[in-house]
C-alpha atoms as a printed R data frame, in Angstrom:
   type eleno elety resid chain resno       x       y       z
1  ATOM     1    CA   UNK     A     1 116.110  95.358 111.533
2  ATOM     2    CA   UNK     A     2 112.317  96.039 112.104
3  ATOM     3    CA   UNK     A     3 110.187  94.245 109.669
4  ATOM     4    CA   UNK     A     4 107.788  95.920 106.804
5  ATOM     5    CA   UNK     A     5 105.650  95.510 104.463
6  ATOM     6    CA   UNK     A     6 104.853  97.907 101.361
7  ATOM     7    CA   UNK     A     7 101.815  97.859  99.832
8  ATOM     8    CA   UNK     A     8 100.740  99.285  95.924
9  ATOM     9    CA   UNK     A     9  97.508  99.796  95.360
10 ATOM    10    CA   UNK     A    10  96.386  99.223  91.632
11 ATOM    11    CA   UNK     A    11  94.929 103.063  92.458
12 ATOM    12    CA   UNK     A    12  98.363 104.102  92.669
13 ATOM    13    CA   UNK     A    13  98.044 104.675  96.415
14 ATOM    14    CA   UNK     A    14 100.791 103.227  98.553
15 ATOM    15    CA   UNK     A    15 100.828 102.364 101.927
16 ATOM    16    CA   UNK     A    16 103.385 101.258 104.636
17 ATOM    17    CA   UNK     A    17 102.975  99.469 107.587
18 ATOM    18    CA   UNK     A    18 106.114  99.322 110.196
19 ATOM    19    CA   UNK     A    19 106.583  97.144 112.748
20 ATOM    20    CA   UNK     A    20 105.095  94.042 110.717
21 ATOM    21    CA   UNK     A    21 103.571  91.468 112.572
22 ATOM    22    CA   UNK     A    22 101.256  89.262 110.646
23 ATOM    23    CA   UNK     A    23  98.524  88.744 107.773
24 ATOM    24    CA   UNK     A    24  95.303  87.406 108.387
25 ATOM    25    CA   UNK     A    25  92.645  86.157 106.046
26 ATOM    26    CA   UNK     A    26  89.339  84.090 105.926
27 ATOM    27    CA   UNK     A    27  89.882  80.888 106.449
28 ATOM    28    CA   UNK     A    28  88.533  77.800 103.608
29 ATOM    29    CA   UNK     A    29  85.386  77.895 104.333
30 ATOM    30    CA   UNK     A    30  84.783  76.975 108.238
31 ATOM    31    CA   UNK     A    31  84.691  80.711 109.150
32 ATOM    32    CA   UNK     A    32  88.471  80.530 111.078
33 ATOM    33    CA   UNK     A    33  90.926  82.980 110.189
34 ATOM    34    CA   UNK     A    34  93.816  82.142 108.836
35 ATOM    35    CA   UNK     A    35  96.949  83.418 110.088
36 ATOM    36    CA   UNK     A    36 100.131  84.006 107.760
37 ATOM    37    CA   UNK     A    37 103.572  84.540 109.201
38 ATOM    38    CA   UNK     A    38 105.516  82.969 106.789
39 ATOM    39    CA   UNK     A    39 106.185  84.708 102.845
40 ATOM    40    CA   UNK     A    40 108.407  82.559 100.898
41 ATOM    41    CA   UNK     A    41 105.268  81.200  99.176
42 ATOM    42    CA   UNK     A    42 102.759  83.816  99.868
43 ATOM    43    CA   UNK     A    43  99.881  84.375  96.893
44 ATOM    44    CA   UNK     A    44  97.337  87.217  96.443
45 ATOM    45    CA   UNK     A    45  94.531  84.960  96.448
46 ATOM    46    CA   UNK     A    46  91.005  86.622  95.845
47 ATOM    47    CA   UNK     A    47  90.404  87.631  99.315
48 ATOM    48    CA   UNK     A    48  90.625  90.480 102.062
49 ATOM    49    CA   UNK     A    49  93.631  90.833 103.796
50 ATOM    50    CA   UNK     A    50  94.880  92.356 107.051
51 ATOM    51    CA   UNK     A    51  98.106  93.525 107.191
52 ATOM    52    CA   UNK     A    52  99.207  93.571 110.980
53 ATOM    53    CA   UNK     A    53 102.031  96.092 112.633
54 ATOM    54    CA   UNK     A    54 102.769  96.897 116.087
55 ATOM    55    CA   UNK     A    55 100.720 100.218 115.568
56 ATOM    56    CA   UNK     A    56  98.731  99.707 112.366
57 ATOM    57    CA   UNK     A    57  96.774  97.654 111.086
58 ATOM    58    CA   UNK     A    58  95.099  97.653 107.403
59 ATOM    59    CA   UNK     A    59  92.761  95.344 105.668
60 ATOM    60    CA   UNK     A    60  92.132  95.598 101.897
61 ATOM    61    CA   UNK     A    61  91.169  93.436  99.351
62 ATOM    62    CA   UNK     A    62  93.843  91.940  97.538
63 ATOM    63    CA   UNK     A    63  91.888  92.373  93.851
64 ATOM    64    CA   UNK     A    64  93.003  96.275  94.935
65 ATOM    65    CA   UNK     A    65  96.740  95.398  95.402
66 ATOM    66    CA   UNK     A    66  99.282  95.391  92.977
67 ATOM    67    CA   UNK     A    67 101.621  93.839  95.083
68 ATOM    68    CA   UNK     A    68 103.380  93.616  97.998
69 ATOM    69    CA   UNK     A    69 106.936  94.019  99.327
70 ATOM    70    CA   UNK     A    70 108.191  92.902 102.499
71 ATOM    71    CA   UNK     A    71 111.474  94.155 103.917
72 ATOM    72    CA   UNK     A    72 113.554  93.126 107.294
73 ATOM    73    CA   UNK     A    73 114.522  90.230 108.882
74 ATOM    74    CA   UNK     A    74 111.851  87.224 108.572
75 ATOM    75    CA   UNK     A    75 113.820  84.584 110.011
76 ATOM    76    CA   UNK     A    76 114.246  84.155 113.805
């Protein structure tokens, strides 16, 4: 099964992006991104996001999100 990840925007807007990859996110403070692949103990820390798909790819701030869902296989 393809992975996915829902997004709800406090706004009300929703957005899907198929074919989930990866989240990046600035990094603690030595200008690095940091790259999240992993969810089990993912946070919506004050920070902009970048939700990465095969085909999309959408950065927001996660003060705008209400939250996430991520659906599909995330073990390999």
């Amino acid at each position: 099964m393809d992975k996915s990840v829902y997004i709800s925007l406090k706004s009300g807007k929703e957005i899907l992006v198929d074919n989930f990859q990866y989240i990046t996110s600035p990094g603690y403070g030595d200008g690095k991104m940091t790259k999240v692949e992993e969810f089990e103990e993912f946070y919506l820390y004050d920070k902009m996001l970048t939700f990465v798909g095969k085909n999309d790819i959408v950065s927001l701030s996660s003060t705008d999100i209400e939250f996430v869902k991520f659906s599909g296989s995330f073990t390999e």
